[in-house]
FINU-74925 format. One record per atom (N, C-alpha, C): z negated, x, y; residue in one letter; residue number from 0. Coordinates in Angstrom, 1 decimal. Example, Ala and Ser with C-alpha at 12.3 -4.5 7.8 and 13.67 -1.06 7.14 Angstrom:
BEGIN
      up    east   north  resn  resi
    -7.8    13.2    -5.7     A     0
    -7.8    12.3    -4.5     A     0
    -7.8    13.2    -3.3     A     0
    -7.1    12.8    -2.2     S     1
    -7.1    13.7    -1.1     S     1
    -7.9    12.9     0.0     S     1
//
This chain:
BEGIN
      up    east   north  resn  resi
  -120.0    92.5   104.9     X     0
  -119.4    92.5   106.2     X     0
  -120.5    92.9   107.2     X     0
  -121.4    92.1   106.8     X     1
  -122.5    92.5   108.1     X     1
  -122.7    94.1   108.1     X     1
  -123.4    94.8   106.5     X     2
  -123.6    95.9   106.4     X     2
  -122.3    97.2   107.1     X     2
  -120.9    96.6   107.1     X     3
  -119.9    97.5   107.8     X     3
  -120.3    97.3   109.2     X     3
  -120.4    96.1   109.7     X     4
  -121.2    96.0   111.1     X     4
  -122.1    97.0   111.8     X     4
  -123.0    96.6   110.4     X     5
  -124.6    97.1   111.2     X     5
  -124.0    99.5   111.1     X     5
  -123.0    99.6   110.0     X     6
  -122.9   101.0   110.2     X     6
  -121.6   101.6   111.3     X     6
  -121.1   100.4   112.2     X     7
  -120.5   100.5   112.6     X     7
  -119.0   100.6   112.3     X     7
  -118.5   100.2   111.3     X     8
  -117.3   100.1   110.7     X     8
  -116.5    99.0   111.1     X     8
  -115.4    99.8   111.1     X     9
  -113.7    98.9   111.7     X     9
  -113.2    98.1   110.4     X     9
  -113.4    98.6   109.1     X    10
  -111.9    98.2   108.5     X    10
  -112.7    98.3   107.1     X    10
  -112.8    97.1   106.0     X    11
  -113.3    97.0   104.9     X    11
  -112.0    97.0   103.8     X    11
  -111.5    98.1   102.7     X    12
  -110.9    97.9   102.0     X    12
  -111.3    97.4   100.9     X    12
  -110.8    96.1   100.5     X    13
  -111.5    95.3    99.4     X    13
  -110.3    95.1    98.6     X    13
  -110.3    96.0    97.2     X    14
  -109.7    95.7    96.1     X    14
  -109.5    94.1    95.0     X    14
  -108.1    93.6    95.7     X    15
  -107.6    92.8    95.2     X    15
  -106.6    92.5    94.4     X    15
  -106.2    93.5    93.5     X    16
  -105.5    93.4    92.2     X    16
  -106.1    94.9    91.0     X    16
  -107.4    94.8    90.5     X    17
  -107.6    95.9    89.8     X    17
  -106.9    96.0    88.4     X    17
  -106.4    95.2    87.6     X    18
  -105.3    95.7    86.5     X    18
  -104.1    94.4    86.6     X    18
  -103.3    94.3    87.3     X    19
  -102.5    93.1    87.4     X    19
  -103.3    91.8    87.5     X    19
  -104.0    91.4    88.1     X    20
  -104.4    90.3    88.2     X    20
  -105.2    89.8    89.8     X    20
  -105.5    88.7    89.9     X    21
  -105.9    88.7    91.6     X    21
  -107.5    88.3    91.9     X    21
  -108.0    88.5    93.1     X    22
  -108.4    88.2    93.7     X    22
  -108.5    87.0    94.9     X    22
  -107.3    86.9    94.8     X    23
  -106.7    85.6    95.8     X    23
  -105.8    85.0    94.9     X    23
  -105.3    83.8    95.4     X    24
  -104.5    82.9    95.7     X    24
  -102.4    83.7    95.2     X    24
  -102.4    83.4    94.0     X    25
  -101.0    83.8    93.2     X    25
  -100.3    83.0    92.6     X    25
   -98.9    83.3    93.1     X    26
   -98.2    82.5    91.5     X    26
   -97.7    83.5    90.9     X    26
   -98.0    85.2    91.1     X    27
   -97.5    85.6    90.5     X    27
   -98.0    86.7    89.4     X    27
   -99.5    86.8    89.9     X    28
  -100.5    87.2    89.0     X    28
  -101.9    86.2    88.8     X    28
  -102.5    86.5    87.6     X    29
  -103.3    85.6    87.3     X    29
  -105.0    85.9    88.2     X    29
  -105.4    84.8    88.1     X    30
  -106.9    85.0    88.6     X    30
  -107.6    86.0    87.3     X    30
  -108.5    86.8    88.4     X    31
  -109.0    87.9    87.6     X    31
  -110.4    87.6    87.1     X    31
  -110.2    87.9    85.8     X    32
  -111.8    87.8    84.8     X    32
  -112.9    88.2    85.7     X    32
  -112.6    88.7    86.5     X    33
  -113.5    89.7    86.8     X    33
  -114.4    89.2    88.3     X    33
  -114.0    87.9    88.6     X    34
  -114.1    86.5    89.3     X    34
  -114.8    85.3    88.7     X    34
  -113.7    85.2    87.7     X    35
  -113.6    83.6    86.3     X    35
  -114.2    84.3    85.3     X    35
  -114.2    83.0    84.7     X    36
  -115.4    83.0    83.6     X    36
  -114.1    83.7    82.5     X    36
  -112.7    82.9    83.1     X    37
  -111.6    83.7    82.4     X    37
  -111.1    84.4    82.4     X    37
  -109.9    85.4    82.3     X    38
  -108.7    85.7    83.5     X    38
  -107.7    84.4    83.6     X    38
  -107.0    83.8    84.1     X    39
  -106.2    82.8    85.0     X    39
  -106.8    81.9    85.1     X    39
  -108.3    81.6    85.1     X    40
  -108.5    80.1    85.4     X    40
  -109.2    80.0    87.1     X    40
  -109.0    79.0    87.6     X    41
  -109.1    79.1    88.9     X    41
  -110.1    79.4    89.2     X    41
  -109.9    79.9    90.8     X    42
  -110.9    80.4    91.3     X    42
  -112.2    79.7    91.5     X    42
  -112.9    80.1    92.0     X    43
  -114.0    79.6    92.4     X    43
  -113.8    79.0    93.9     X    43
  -113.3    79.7    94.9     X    44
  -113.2    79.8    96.3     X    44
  -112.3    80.5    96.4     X    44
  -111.8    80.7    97.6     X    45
  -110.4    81.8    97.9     X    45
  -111.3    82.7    98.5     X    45
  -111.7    84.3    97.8     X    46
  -112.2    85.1    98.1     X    46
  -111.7    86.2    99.6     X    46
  -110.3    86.1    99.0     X    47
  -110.1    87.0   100.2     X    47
  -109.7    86.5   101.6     X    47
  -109.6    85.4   101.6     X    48
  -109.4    84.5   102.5     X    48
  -110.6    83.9   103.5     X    48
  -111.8    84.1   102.6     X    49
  -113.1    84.1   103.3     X    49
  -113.4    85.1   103.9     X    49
  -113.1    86.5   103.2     X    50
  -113.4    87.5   103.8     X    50
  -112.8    87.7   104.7     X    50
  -111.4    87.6   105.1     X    51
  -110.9    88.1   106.1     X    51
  -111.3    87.5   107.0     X    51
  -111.7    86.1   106.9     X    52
  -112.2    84.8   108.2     X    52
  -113.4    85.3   108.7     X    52
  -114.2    86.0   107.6     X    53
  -115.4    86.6   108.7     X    53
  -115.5    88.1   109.1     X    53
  -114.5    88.9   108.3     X    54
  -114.5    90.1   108.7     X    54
  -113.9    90.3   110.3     X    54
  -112.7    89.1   110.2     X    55
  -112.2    89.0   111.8     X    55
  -113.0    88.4   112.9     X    55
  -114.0    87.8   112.7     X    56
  -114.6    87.2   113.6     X    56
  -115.5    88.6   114.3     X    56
  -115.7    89.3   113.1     X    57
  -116.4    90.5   113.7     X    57
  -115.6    91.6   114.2     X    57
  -114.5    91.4   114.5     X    58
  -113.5    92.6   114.8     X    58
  -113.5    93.9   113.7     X    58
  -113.6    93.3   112.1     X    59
  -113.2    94.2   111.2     X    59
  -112.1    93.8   110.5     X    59
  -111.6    94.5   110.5     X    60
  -110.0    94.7   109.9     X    60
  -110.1    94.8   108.3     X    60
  -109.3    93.8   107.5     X    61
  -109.6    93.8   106.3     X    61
  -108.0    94.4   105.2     X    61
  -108.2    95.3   104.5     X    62
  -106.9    95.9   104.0     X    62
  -106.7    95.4   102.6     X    62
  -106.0    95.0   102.2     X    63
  -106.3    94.3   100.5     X    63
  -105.4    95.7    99.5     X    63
  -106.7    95.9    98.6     X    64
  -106.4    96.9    97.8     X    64
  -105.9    96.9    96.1     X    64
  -104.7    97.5    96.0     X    65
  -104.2    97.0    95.1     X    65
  -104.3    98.3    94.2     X    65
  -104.0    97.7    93.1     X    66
  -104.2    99.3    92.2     X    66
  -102.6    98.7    91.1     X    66
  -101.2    98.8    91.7     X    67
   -99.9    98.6    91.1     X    67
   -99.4    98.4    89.4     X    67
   -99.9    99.4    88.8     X    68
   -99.3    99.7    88.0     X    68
  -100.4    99.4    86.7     X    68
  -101.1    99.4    86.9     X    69
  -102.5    99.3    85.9     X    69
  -102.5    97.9    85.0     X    69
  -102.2    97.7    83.7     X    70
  -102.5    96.1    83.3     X    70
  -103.8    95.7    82.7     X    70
  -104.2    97.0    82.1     X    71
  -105.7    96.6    81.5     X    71
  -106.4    97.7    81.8     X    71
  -107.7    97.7    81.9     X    72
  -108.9    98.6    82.0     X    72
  -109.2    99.1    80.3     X    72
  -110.2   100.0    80.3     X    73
  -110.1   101.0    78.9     X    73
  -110.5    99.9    77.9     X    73
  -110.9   100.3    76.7     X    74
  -110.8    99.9    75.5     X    74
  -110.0    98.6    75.0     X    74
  -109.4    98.3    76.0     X    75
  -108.5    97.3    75.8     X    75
  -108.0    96.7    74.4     X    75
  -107.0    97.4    73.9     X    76
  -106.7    97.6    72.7     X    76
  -105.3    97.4    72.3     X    76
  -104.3    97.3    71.4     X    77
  -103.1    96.8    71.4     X    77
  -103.0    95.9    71.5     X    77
  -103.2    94.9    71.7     X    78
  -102.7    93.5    71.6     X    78
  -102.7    92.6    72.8     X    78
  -102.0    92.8    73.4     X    79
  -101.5    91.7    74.6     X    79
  -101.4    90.7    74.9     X    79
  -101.6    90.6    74.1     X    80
  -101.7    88.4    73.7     X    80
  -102.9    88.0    74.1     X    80
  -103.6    89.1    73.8     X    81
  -105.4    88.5    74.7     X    81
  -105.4    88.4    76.0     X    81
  -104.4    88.7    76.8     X    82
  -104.0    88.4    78.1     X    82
  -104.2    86.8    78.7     X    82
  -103.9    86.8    78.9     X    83
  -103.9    84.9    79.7     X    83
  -102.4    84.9    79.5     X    83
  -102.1    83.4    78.9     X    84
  -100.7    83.1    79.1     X    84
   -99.4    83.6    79.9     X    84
   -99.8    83.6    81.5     X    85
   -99.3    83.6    82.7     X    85
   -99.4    85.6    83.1     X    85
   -99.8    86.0    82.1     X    86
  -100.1    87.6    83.0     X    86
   -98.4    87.8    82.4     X    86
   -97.9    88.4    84.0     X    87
   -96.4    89.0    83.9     X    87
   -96.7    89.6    82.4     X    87
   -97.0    90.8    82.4     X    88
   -97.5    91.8    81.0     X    88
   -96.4    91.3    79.5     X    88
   -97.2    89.9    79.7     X    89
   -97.0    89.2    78.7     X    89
   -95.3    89.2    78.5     X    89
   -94.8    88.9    79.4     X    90
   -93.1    88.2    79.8     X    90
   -92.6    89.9    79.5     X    90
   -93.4    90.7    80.1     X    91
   -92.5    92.1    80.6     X    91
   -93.3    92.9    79.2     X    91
   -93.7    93.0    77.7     X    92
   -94.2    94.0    77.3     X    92
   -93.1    95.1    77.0     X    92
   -92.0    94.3    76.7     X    93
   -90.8    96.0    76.7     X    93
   -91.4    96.8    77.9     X    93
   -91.8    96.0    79.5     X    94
   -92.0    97.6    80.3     X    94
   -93.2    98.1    80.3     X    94
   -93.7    97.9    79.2     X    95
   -95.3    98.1    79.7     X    95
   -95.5    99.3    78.3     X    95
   -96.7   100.5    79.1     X    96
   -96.7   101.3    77.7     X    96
   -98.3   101.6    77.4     X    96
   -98.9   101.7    76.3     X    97
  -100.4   101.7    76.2     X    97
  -100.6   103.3    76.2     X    97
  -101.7   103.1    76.5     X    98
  -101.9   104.9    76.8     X    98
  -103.6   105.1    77.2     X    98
  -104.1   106.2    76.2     X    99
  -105.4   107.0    76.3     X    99
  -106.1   105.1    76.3     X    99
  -107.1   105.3    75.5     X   100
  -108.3   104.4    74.6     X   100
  -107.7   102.8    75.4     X   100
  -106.9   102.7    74.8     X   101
  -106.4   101.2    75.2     X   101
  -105.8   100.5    76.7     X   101
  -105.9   101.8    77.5     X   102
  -104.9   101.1    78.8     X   102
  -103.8   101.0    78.9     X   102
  -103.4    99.9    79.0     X   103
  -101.5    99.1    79.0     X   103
  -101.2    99.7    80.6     X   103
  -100.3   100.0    81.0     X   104
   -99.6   100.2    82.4     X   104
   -98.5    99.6    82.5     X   104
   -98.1    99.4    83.6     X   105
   -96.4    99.1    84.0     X   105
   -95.7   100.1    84.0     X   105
   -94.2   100.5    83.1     X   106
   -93.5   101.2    83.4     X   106
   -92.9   101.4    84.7     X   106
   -93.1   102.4    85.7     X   107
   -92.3   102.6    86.7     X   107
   -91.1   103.0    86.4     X   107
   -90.6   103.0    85.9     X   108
   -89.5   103.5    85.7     X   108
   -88.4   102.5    84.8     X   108
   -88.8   101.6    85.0     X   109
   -88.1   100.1    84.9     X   109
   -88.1    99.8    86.6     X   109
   -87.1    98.8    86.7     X   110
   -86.6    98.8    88.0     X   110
   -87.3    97.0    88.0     X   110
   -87.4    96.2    87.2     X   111
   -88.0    95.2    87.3     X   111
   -89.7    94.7    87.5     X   111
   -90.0    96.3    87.4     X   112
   -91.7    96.0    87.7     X   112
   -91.8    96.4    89.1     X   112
   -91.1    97.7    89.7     X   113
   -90.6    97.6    90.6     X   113
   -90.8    96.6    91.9     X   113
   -89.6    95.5    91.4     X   114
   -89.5    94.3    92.1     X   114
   -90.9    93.6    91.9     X   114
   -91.4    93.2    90.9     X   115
   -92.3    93.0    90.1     X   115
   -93.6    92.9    91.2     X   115
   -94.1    94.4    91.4     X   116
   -95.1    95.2    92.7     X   116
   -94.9    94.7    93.6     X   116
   -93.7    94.9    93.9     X   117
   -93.0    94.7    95.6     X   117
   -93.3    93.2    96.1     X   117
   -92.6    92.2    95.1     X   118
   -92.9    90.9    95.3     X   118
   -94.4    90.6    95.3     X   118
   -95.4    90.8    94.3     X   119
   -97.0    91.0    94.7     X   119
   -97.1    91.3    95.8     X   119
   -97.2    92.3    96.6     X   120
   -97.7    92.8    98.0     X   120
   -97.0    91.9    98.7     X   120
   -95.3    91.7    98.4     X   121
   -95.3    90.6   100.1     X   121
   -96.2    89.0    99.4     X   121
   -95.9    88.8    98.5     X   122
   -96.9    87.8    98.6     X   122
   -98.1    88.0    99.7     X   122
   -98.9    88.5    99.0     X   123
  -100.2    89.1   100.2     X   123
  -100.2    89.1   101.2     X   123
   -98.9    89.8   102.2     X   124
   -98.6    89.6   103.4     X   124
   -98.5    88.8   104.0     X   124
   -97.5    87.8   103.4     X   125
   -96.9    86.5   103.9     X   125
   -97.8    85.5   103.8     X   125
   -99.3    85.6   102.9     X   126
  -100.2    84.4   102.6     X   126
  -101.6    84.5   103.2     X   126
  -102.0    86.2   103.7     X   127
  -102.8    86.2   104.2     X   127
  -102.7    87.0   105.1     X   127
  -103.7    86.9   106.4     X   128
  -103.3    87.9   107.4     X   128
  -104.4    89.4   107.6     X   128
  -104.1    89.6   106.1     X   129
  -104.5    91.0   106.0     X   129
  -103.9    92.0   106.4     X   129
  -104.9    93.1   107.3     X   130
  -104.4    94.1   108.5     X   130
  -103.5    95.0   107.3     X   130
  -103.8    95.4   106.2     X   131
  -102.4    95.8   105.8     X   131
  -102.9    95.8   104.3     X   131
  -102.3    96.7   103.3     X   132
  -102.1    96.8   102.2     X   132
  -102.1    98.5   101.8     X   132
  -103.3    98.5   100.8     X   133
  -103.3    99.9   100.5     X   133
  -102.8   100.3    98.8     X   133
  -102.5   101.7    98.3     X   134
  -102.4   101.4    96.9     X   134
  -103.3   102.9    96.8     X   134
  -104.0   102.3    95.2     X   135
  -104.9   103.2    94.8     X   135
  -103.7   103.5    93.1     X   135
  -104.0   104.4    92.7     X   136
  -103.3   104.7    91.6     X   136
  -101.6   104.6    91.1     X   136
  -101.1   105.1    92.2     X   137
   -99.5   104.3    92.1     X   137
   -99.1   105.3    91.5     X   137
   -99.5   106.2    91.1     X   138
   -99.1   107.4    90.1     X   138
   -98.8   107.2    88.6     X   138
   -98.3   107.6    88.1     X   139
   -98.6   108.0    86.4     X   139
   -99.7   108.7    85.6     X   139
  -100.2   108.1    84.7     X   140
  -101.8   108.5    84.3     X   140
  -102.0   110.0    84.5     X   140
  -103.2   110.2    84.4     X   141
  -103.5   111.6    84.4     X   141
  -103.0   112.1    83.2     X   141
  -102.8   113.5    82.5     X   142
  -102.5   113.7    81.7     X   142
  -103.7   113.5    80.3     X   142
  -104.0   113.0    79.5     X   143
  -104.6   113.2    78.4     X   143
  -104.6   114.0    77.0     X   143
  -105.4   114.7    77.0     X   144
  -105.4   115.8    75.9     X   144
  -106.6   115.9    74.9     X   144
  -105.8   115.7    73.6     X   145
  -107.2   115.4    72.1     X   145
  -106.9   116.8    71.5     X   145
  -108.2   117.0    71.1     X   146
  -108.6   117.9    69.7     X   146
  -107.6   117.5    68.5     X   146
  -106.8   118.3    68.1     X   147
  -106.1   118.6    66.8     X   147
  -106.0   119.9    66.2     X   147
  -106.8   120.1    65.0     X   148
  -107.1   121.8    64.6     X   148
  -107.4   122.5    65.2     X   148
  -108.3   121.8    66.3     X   149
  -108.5   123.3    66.9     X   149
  -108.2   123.3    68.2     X   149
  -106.9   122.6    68.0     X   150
  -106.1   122.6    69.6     X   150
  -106.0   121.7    70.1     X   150
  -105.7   121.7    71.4     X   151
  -105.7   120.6    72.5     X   151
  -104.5   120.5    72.5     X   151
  -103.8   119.4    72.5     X   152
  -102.6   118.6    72.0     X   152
  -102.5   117.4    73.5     X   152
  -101.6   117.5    74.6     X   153
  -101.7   116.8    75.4     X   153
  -100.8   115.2    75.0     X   153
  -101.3   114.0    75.3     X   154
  -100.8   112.9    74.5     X   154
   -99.3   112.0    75.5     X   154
   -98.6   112.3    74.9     X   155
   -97.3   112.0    75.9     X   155
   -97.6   110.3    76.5     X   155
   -96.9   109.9    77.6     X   156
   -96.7   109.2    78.2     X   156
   -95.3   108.3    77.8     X   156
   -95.2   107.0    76.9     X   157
   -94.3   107.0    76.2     X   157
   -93.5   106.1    77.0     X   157
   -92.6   106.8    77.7     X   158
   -91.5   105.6    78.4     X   158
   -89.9   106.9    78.2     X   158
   -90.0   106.7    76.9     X   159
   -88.8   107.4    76.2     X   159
   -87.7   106.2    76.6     X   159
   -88.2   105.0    76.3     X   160
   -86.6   104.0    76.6     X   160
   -86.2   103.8    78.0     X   160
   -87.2   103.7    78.6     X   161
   -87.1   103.2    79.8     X   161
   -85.9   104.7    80.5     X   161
   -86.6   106.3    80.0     X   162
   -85.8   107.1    80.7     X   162
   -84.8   107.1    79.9     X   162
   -84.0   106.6    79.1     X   163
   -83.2   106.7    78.4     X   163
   -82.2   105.9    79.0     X   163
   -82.5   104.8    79.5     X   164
   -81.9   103.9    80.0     X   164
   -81.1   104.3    81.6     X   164
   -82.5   104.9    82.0     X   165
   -82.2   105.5    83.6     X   165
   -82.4   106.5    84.4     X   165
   -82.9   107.8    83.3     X   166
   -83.1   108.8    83.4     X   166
   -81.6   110.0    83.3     X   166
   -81.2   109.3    83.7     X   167
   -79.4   110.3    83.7     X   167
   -79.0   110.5    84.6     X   167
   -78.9   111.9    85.1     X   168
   -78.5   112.5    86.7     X   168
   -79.9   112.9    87.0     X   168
   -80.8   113.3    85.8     X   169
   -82.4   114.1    86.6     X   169
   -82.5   115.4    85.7     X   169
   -82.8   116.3    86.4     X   170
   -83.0   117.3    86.2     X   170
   -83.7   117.6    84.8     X   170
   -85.3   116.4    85.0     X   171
   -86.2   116.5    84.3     X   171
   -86.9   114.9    83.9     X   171
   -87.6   114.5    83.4     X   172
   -88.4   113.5    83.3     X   172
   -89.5   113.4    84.3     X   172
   -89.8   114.8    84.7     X   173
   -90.9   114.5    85.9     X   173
   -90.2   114.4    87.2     X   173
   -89.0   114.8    87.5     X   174
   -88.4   114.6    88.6     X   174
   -87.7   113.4    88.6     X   174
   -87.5   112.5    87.4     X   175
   -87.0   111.4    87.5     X   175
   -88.2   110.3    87.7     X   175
   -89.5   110.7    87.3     X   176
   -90.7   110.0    87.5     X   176
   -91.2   109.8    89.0     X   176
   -90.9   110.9    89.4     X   177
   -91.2   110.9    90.9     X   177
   -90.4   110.1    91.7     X   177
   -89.5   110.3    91.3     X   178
   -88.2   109.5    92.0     X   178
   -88.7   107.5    91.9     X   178
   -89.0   107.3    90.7     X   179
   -89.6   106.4    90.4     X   179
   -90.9   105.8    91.2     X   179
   -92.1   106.6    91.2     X   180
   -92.5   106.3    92.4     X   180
   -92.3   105.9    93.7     X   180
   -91.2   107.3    94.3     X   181
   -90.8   106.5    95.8     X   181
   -90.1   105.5    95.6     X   181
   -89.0   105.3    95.0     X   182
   -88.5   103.9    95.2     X   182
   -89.6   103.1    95.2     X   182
   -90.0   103.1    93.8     X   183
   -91.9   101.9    94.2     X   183
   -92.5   101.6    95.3     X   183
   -93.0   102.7    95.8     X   184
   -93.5   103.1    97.8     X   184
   -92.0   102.5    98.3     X   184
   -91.3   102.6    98.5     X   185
   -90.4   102.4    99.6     X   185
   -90.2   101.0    99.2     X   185
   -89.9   100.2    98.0     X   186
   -89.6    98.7    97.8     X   186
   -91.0    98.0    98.6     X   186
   -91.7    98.3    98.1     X   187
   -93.2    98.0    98.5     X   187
   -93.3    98.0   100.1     X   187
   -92.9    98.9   100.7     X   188
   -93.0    99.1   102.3     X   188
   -92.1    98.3   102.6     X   188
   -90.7    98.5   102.2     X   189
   -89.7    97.1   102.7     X   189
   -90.0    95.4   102.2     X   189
   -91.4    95.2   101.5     X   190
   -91.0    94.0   101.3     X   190
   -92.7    93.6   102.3     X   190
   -93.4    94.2   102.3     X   191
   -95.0    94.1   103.5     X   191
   -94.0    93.7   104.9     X   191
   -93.3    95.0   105.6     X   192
   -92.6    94.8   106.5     X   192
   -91.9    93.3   106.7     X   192
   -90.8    93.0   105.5     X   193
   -90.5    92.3   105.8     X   193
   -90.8    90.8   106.1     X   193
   -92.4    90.4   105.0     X   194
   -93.3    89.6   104.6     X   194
   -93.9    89.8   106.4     X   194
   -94.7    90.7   106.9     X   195
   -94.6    90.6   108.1     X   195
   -95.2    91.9   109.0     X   195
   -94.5    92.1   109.5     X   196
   -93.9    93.4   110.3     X   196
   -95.1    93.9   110.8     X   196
   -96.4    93.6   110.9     X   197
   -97.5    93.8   111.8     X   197
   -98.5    94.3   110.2     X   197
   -98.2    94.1   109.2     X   198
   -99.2    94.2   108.4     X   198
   -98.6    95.7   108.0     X   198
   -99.9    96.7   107.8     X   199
   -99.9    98.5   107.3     X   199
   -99.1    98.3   106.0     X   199
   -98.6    99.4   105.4     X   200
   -98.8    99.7   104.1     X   200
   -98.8   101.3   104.2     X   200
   -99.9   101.4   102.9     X   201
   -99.9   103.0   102.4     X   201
  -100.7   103.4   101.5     X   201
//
């Protein structure tokens, strides 16, 4: 904080959910390893609640940064159970798909992770008075491509059930993906707004 100060900076975006898990104060994601000695064991202090108490005292604006869709960071591996009890993931693995050297995601294209996201962020809104809410990665992975004989073989994205389920009336799978995202953006912006009407999203 001081250092945004001393370079003259308005507004500190501090990432507080890097693979489904928190930074602050949740009932609906777990405290993040990456805080705790565990992932869900309590915090130490309410981090982002500090921060915003001195960021505002300096007239900097604090945005809490989420990264949606992500459940694990790389080499992760199959097995989900290494999770903390309480990580959604656990409850939701039908929507979740592993992809490139062990990262689990949320299916967007389930309507309950969806709500899932949406209800995270208003959490946020309604518990702290963070100037808004940003998303980093609300997309679908980058594409991944391995060596096979020779050839580059790009590695599908497997939410075969999910579009199977709700992918009817799309053109395509990538036009039904997209689609999937805005409703995500748009549940997301109607539930900040409604959590409270003064906090950004974008």
């Amino acid at each position: 904080i001081d250092m945004a100060q001393s370079c003259r900076m308005n507004a500190i975006f501090f990432q507080v959910r890097p693979t489904s898990d928190a930074f602050y104060k949740s009932d609906i994601f777990p405290s993040s390893a990456y805080l705790c000695q565990r992932q869900g064991d309590p915090l130490p202090f309410d981090v982002l609640e500090y921060l915003i108490e001195k960021a505002h005292e300096k007239n900097i604006g604090v945005y809490a940064w989420v990264n949606p869709l992500r459940v694990t960071y790389y080499n992760f591996g199959d097995d989900l159970s290494k999770l903390c009890e309480q990580h959604p993931a656990r409850s939701m693995k039908d929507a979740t798909v592993l992809y490139d050297d062990g990262i689990w995601y949320f299916d967007a294209g389930v309507p309950e992770v969806r709500t899932l996201i949406a209800d995270g962020v208003a959490e946020i809104a309604e518990n702290y008075s963070v100037d808004g809410i940003v998303f980093d990665d609300y997309f679908y992975p980058y594409p991944v491509y391995r060596e096979e004989e020779g050839t580059s073989v790009r590695i599908p994205f497997n939410d075969d059930a999910s579009y199977a389920l709700y992918g009817k009336g799309f053109s395509s799978r990538d036009e039904w993906r997209r689609n999937n995202v805005n409703q995500l953006v748009q549940e997301c912006f109607t539930s900040v707004k409604a959590a409270n009407k003064n906090c950004s999203f974008g």
